[in-house]
mmCIF file of the N, C-alpha and C atoms, coordinates in Angstrom:
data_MODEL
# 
_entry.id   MODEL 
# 
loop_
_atom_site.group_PDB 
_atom_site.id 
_atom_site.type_symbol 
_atom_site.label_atom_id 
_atom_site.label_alt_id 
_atom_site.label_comp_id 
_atom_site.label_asym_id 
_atom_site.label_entity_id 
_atom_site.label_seq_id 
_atom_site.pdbx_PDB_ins_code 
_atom_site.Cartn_x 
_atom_site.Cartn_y 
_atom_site.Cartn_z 
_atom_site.occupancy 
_atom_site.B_iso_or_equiv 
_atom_site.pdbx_formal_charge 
_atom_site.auth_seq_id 
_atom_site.auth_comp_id 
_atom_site.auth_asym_id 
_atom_site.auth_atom_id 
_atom_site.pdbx_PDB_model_num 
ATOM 1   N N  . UNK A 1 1  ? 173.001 278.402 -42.674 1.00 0.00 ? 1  UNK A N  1 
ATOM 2   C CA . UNK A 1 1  ? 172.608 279.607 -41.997 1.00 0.00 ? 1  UNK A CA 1 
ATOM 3   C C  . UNK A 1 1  ? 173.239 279.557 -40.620 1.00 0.00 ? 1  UNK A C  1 
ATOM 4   N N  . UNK A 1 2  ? 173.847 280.728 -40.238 1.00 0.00 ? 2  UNK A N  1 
ATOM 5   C CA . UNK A 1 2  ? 174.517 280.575 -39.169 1.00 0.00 ? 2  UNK A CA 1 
ATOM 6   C C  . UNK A 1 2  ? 174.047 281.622 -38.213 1.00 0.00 ? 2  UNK A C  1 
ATOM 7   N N  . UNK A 1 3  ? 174.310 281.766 -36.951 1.00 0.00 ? 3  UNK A N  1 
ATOM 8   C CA . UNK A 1 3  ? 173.699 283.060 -36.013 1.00 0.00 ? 3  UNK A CA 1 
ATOM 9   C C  . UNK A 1 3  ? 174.857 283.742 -35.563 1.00 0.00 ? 3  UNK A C  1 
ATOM 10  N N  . UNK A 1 4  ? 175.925 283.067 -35.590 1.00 0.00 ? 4  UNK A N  1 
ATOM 11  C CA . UNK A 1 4  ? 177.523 283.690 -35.329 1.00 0.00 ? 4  UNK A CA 1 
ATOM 12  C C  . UNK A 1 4  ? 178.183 284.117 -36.764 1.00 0.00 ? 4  UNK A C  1 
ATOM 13  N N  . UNK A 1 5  ? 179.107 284.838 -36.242 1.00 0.00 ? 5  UNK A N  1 
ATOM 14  C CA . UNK A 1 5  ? 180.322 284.842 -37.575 1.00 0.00 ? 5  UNK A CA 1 
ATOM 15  C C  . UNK A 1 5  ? 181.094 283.364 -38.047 1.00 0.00 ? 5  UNK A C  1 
ATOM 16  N N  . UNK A 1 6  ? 180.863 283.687 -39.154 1.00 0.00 ? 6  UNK A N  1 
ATOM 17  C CA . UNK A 1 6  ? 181.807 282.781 -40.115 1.00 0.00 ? 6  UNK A CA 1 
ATOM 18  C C  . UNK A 1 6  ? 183.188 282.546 -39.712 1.00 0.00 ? 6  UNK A C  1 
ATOM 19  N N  . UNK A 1 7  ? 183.617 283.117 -39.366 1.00 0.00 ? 7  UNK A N  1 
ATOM 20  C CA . UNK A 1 7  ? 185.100 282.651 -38.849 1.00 0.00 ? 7  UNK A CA 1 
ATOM 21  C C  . UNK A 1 7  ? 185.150 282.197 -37.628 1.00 0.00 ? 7  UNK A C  1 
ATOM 22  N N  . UNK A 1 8  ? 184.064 282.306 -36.688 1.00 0.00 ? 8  UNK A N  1 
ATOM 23  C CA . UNK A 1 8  ? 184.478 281.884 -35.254 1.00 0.00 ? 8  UNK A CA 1 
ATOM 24  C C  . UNK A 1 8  ? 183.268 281.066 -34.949 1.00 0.00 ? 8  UNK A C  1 
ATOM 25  N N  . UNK A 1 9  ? 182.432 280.571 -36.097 1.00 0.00 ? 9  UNK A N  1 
ATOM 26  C CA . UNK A 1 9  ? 181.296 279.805 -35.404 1.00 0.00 ? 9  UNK A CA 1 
ATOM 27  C C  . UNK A 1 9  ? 181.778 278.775 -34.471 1.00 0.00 ? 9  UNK A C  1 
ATOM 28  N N  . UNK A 1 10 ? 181.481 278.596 -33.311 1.00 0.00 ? 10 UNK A N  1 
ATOM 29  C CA . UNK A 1 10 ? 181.927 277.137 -32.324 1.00 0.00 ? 10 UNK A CA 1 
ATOM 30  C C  . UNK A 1 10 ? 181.757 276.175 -32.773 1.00 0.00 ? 10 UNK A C  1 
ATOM 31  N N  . UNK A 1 11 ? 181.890 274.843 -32.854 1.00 0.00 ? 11 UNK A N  1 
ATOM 32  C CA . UNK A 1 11 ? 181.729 274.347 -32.878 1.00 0.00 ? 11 UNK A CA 1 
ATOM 33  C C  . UNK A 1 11 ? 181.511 273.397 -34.686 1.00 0.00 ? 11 UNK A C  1 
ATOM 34  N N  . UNK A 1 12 ? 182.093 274.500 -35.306 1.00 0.00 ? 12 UNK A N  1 
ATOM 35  C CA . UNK A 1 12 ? 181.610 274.185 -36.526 1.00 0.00 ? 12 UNK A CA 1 
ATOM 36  C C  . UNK A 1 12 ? 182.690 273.680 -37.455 1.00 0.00 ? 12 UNK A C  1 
ATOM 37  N N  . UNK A 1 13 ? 183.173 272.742 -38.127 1.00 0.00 ? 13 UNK A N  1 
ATOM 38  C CA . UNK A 1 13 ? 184.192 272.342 -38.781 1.00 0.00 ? 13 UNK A CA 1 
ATOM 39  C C  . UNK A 1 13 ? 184.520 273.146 -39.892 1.00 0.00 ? 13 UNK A C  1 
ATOM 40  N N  . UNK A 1 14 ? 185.811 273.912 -40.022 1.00 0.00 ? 14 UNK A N  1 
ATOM 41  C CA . UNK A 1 14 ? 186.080 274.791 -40.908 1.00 0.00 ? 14 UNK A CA 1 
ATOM 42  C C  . UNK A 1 14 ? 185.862 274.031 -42.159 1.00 0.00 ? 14 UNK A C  1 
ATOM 43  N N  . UNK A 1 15 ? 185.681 272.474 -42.474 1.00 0.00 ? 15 UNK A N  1 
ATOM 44  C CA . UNK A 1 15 ? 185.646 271.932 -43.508 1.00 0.00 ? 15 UNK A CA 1 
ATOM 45  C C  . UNK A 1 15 ? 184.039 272.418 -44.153 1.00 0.00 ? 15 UNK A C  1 
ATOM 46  N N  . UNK A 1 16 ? 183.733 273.108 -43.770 1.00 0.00 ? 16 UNK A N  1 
ATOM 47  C CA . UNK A 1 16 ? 181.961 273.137 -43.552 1.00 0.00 ? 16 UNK A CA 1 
ATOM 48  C C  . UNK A 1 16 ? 181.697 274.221 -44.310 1.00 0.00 ? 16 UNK A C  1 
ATOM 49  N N  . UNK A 1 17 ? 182.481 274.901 -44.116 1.00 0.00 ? 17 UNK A N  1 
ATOM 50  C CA . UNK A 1 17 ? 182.459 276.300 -44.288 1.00 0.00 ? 17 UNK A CA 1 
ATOM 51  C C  . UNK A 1 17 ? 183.277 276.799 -45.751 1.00 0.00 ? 17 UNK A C  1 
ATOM 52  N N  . UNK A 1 18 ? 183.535 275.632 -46.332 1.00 0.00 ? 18 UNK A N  1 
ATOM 53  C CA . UNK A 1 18 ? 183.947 275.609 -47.580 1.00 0.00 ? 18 UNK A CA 1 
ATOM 54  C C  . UNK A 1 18 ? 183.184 275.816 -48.686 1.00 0.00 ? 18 UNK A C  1 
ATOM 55  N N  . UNK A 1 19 ? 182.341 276.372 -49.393 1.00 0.00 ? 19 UNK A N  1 
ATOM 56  C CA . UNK A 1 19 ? 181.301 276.827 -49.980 1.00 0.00 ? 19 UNK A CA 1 
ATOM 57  C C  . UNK A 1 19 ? 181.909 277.239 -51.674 1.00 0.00 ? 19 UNK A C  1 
ATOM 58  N N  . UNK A 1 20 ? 181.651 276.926 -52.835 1.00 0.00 ? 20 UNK A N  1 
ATOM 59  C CA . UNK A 1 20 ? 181.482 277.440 -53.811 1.00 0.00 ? 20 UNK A CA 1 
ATOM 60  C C  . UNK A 1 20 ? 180.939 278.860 -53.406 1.00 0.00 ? 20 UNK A C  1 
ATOM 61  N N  . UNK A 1 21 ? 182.220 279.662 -53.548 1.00 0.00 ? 21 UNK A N  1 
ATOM 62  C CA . UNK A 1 21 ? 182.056 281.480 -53.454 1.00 0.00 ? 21 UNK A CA 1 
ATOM 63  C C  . UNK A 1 21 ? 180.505 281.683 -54.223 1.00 0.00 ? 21 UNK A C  1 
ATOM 64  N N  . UNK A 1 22 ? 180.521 281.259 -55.393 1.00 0.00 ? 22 UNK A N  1 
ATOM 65  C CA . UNK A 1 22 ? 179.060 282.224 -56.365 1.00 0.00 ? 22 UNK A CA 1 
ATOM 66  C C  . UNK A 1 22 ? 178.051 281.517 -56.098 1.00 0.00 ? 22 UNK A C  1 
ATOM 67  N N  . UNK A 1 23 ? 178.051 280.143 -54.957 1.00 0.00 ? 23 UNK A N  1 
ATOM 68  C CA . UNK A 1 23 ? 176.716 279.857 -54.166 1.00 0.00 ? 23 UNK A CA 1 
ATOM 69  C C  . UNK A 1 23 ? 176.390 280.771 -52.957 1.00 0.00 ? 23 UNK A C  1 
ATOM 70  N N  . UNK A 1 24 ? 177.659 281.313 -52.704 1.00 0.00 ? 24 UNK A N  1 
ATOM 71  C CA . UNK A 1 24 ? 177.195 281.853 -51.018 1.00 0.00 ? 24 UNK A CA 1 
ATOM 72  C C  . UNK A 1 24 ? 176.123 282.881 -51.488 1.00 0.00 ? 24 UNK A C  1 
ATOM 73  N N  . UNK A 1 25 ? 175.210 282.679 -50.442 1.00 0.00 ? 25 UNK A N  1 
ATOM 74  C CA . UNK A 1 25 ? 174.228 284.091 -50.294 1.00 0.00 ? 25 UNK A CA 1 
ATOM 75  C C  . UNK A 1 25 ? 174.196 284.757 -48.987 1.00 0.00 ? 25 UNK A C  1 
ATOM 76  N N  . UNK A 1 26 ? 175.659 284.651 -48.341 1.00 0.00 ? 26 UNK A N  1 
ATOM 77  C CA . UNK A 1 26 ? 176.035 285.332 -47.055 1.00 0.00 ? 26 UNK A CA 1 
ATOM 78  C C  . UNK A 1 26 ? 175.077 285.657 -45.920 1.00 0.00 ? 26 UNK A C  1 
ATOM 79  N N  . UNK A 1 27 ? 174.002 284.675 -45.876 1.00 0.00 ? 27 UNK A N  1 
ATOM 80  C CA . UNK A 1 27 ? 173.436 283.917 -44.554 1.00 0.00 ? 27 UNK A CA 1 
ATOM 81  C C  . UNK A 1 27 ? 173.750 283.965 -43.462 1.00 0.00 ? 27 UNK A C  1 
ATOM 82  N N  . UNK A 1 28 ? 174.859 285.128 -42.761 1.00 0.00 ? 28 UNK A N  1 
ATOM 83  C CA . UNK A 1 28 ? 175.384 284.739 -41.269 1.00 0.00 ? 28 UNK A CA 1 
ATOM 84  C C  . UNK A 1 28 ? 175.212 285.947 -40.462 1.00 0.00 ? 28 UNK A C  1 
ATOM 85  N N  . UNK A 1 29 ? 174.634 285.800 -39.170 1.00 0.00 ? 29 UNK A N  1 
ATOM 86  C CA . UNK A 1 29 ? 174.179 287.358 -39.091 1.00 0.00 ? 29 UNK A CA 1 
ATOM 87  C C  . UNK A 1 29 ? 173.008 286.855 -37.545 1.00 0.00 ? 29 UNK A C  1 
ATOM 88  N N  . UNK A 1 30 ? 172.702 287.844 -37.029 1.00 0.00 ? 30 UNK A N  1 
ATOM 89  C CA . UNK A 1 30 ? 171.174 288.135 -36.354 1.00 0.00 ? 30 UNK A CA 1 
ATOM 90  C C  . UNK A 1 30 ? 169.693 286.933 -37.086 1.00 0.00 ? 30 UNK A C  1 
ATOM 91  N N  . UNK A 1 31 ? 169.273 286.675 -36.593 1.00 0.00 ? 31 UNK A N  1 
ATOM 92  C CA . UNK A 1 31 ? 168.307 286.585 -37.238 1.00 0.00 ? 31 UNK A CA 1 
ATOM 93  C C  . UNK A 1 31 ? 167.495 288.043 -37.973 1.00 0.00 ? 31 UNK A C  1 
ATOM 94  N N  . UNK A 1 32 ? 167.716 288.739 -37.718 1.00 0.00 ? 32 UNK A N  1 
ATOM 95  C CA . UNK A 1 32 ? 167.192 290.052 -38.061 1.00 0.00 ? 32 UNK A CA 1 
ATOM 96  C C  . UNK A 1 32 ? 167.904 290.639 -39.724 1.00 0.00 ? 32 UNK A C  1 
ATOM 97  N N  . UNK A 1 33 ? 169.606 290.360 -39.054 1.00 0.00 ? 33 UNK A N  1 
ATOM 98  C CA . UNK A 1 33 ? 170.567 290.306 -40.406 1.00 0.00 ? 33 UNK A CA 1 
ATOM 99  C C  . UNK A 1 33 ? 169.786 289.465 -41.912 1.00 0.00 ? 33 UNK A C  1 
ATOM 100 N N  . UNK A 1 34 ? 169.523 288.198 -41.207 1.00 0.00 ? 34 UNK A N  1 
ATOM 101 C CA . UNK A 1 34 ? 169.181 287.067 -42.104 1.00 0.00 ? 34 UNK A CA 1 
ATOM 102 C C  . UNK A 1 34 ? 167.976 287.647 -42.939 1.00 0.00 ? 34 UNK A C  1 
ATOM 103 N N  . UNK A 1 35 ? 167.344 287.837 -42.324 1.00 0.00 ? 35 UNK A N  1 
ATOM 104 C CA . UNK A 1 35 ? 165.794 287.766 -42.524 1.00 0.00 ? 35 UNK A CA 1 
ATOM 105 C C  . UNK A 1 35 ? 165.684 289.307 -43.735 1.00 0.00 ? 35 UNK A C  1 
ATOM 106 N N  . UNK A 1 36 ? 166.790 289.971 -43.459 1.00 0.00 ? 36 UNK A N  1 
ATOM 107 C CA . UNK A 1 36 ? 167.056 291.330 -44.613 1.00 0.00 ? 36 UNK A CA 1 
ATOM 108 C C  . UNK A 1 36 ? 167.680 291.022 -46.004 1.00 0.00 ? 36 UNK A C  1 
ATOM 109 N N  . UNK A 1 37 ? 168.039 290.144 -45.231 1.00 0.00 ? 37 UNK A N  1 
ATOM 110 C CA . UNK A 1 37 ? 169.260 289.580 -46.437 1.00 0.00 ? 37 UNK A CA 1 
ATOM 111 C C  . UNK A 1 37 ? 168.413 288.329 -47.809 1.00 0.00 ? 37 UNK A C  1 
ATOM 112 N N  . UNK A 1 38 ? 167.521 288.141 -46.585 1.00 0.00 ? 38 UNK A N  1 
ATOM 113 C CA . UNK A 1 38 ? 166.300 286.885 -47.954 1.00 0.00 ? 38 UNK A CA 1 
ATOM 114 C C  . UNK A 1 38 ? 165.172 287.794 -48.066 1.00 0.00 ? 38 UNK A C  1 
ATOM 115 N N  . UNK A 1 39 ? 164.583 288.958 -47.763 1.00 0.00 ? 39 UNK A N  1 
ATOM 116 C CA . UNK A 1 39 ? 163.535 289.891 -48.255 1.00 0.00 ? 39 UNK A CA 1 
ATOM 117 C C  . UNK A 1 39 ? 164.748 290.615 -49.617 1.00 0.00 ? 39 UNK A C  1 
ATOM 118 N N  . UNK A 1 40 ? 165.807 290.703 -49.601 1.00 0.00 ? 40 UNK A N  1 
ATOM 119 C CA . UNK A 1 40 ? 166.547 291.285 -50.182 1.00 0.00 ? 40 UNK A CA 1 
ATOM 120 C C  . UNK A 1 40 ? 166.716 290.517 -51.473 1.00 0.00 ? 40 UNK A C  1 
ATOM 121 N N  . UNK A 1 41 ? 166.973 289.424 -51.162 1.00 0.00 ? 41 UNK A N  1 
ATOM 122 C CA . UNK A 1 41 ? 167.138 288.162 -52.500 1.00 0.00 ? 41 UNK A CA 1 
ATOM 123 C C  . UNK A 1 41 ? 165.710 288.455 -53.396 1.00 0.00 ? 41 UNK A C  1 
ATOM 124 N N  . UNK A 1 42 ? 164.748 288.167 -52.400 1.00 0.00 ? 42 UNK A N  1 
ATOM 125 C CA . UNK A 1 42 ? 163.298 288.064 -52.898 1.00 0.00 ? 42 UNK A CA 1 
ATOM 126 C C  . UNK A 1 42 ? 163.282 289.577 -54.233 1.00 0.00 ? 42 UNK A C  1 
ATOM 127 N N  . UNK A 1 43 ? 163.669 290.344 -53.288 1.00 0.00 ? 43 UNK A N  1 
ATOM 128 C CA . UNK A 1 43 ? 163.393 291.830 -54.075 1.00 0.00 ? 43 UNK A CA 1 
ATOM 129 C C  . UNK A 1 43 ? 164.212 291.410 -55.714 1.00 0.00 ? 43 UNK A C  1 
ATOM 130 N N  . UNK A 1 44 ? 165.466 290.944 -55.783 1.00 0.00 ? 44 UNK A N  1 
ATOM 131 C CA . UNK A 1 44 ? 165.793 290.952 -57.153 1.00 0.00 ? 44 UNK A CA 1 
ATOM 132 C C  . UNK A 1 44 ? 165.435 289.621 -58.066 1.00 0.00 ? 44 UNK A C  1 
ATOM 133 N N  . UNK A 1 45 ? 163.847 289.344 -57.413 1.00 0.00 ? 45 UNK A N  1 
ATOM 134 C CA . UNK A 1 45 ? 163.475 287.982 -58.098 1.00 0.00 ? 45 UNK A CA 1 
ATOM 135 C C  . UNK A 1 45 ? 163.648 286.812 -57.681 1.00 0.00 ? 45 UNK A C  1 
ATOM 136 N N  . UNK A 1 46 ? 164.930 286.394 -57.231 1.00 0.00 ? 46 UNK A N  1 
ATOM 137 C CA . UNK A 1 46 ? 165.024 284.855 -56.245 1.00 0.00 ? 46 UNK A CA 1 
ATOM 138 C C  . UNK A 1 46 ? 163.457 284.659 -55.776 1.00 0.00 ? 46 UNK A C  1 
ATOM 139 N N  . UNK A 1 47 ? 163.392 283.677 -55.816 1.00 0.00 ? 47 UNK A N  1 
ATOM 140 C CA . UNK A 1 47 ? 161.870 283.002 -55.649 1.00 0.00 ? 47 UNK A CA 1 
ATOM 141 C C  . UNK A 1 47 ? 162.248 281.626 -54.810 1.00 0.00 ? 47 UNK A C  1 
ATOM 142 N N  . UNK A 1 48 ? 162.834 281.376 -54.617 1.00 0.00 ? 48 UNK A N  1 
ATOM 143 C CA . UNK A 1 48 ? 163.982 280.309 -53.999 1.00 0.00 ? 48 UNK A CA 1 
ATOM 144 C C  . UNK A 1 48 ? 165.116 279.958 -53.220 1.00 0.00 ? 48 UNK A C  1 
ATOM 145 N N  . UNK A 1 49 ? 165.089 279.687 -52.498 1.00 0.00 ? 49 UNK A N  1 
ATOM 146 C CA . UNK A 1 49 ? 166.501 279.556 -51.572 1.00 0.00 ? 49 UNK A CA 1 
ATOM 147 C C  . UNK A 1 49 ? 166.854 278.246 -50.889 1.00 0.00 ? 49 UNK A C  1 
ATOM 148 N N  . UNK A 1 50 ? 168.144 277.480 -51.207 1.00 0.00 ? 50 UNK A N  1 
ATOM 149 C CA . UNK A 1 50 ? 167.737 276.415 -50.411 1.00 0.00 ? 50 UNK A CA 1 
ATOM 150 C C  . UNK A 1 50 ? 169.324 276.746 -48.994 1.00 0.00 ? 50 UNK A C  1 
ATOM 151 N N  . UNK A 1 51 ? 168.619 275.904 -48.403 1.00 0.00 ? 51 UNK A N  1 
ATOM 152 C CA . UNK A 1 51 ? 169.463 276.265 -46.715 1.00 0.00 ? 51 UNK A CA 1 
ATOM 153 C C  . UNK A 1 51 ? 169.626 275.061 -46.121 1.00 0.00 ? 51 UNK A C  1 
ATOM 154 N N  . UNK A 1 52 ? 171.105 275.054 -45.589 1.00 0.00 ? 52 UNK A N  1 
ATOM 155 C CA . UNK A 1 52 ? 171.489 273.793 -45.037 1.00 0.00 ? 52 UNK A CA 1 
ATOM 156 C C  . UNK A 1 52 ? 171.554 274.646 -43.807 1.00 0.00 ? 52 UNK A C  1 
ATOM 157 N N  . UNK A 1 53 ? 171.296 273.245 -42.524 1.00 0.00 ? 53 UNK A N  1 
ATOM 158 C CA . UNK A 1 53 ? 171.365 273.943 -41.061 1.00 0.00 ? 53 UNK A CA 1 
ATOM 159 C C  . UNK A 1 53 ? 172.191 272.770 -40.999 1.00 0.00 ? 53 UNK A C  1 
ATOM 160 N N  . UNK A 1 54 ? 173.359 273.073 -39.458 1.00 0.00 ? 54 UNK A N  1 
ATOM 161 C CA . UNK A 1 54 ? 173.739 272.069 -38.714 1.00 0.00 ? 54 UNK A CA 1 
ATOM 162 C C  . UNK A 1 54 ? 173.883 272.134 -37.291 1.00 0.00 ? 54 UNK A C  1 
ATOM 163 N N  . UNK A 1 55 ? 173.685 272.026 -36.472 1.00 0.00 ? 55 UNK A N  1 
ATOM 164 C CA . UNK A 1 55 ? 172.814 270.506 -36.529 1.00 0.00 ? 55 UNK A CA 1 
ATOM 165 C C  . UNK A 1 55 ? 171.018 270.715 -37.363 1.00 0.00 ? 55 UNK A C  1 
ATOM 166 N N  . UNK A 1 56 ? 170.922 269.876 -37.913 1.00 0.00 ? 56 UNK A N  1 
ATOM 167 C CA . UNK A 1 56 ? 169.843 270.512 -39.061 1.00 0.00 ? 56 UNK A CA 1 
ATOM 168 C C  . UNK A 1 56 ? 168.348 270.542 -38.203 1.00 0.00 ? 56 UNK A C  1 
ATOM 169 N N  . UNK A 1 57 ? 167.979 269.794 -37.402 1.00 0.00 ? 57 UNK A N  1 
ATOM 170 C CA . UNK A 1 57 ? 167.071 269.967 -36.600 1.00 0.00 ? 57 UNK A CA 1 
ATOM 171 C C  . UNK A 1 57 ? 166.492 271.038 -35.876 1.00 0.00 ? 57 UNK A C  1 
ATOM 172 N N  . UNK A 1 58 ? 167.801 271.148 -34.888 1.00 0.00 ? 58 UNK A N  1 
ATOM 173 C CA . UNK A 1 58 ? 168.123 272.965 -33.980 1.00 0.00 ? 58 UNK A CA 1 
ATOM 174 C C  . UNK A 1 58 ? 168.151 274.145 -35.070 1.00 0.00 ? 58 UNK A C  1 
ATOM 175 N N  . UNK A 1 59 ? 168.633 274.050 -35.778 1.00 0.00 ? 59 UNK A N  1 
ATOM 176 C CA . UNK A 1 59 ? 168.633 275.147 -36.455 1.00 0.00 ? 59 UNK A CA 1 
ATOM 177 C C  . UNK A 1 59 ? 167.395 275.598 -37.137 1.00 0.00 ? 59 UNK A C  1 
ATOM 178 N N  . UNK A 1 60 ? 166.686 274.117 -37.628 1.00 0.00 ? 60 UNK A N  1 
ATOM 179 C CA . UNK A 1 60 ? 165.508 274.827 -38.773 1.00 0.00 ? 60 UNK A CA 1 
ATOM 180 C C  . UNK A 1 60 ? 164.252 274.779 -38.001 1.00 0.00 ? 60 UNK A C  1 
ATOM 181 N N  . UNK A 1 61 ? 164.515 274.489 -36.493 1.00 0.00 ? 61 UNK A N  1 
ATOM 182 C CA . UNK A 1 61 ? 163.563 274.735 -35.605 1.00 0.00 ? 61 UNK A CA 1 
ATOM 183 C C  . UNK A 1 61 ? 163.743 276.542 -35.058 1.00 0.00 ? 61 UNK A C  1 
ATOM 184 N N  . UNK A 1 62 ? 164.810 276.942 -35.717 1.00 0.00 ? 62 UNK A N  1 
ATOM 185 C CA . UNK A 1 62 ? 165.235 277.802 -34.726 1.00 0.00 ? 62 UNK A CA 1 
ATOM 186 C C  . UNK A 1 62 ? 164.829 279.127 -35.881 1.00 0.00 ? 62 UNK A C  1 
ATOM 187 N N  . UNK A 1 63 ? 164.949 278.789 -36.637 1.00 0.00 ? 63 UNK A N  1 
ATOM 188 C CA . UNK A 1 63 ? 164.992 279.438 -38.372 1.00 0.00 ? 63 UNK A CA 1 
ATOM 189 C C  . UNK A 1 63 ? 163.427 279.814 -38.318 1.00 0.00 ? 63 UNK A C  1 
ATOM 190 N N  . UNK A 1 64 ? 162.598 278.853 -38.161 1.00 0.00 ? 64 UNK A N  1 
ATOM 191 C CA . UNK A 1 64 ? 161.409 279.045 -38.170 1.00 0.00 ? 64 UNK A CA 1 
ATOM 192 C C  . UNK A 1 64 ? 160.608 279.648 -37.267 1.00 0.00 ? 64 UNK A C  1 
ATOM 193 N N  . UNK A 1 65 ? 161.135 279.519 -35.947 1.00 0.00 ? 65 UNK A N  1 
ATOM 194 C CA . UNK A 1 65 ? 160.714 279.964 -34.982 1.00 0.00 ? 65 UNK A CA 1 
ATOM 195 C C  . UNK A 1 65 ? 161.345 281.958 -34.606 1.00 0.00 ? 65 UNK A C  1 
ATOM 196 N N  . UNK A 1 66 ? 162.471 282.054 -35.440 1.00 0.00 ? 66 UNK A N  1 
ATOM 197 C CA . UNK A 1 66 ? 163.029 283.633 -35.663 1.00 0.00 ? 66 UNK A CA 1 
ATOM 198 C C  . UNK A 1 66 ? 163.391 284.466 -36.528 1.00 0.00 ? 66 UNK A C  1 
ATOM 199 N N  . UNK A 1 67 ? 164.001 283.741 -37.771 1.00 0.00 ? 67 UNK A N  1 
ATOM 200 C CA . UNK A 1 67 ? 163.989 284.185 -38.972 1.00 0.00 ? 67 UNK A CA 1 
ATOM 201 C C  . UNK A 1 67 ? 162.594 284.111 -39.839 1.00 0.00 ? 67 UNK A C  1 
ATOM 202 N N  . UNK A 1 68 ? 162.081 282.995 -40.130 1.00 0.00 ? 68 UNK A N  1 
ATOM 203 C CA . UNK A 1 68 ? 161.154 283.253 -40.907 1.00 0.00 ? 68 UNK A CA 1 
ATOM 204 C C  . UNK A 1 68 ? 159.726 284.062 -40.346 1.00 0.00 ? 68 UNK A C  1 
ATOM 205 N N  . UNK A 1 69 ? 159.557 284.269 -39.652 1.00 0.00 ? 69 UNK A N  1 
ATOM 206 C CA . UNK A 1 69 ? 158.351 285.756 -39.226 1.00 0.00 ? 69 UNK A CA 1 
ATOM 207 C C  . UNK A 1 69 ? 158.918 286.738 -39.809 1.00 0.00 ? 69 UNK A C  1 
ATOM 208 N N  . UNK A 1 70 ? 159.895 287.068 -39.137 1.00 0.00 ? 70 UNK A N  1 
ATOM 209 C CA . UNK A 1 70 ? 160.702 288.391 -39.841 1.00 0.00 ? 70 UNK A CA 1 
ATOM 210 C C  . UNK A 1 70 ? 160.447 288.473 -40.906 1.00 0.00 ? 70 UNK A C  1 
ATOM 211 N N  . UNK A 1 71 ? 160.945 287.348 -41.875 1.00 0.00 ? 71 UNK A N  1 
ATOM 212 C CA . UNK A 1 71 ? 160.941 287.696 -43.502 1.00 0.00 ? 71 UNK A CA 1 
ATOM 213 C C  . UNK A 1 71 ? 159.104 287.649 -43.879 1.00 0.00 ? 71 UNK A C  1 
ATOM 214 N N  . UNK A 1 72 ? 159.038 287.335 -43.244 1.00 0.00 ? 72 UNK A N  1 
ATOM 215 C CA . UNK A 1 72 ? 157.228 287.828 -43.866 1.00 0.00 ? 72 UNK A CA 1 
ATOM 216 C C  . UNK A 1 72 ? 156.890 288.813 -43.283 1.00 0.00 ? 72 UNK A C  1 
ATOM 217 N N  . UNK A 1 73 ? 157.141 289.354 -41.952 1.00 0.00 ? 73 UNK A N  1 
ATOM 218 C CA . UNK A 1 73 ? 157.225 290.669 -41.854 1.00 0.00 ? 73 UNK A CA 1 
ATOM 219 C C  . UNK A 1 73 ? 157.516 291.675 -42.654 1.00 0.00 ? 73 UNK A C  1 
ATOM 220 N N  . UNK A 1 74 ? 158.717 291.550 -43.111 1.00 0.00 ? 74 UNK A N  1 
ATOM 221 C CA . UNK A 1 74 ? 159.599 292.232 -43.726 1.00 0.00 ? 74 UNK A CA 1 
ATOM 222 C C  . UNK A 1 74 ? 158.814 292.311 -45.228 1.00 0.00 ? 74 UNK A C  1 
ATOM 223 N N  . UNK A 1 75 ? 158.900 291.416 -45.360 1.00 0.00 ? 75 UNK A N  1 
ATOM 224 C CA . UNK A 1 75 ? 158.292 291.600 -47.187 1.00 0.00 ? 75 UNK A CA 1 
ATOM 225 C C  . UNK A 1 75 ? 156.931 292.128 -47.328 1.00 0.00 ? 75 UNK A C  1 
ATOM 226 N N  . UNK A 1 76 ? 155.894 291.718 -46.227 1.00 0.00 ? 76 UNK A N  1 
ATOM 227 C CA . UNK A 1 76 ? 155.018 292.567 -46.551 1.00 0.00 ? 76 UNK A CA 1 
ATOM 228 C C  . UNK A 1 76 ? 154.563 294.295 -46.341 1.00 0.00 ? 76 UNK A C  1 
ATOM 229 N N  . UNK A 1 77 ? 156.324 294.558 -45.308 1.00 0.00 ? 77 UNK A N  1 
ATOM 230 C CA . UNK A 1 77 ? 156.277 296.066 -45.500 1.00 0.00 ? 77 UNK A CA 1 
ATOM 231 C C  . UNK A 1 77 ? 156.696 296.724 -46.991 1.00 0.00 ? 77 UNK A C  1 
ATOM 232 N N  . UNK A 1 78 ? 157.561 295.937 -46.974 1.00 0.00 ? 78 UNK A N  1 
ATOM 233 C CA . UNK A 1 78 ? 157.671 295.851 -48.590 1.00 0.00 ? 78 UNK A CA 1 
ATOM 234 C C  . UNK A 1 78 ? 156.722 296.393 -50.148 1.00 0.00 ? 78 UNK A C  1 
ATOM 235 N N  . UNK A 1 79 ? 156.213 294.894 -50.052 1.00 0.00 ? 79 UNK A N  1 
ATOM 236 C CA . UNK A 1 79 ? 154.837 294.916 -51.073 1.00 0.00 ? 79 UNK A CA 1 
ATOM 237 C C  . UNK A 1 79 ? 153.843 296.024 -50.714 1.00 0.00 ? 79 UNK A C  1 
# 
């Protein structure tokens, strides 16, 4: 999960960014982006998602603390 674009994240090793195409679930965005994009998964059934952060700490501190409200926000305007 990224908060920049894919092509210009800083700091990030283009080796990283190498992904099996029909795994991506195009994760890169706003937290706001993000958080549409996994109420969106949810909607066609995904029940599941798994997410690599790097540095994995900062990020899934950061994930939790901005993306994931949203997506429970989000889904329960939803439902």
């Amino acid at each position: 999960m990224a908060f920049g674009n894919e092509a210009g994240a800083a700091g990030v090793d283009p080796g990283l960014l190498r992904i099996e195409p029909r795994l991506r679930t195009n994760l890169i965005g706003s937290p706001e982006e993000i958080a549409a994009r996994l109420v969106a998964l949810e909607r066609t059934g995904i029940d599941l998602v798994l997410l690599q952060f790097s540095p994995q700490y900062e990020e899934m501190e950061r994930s939790g603390e901005q993306v994931i409200p949203l997506v429970l926000e989000m889904s329960r305007a939803v439902a």
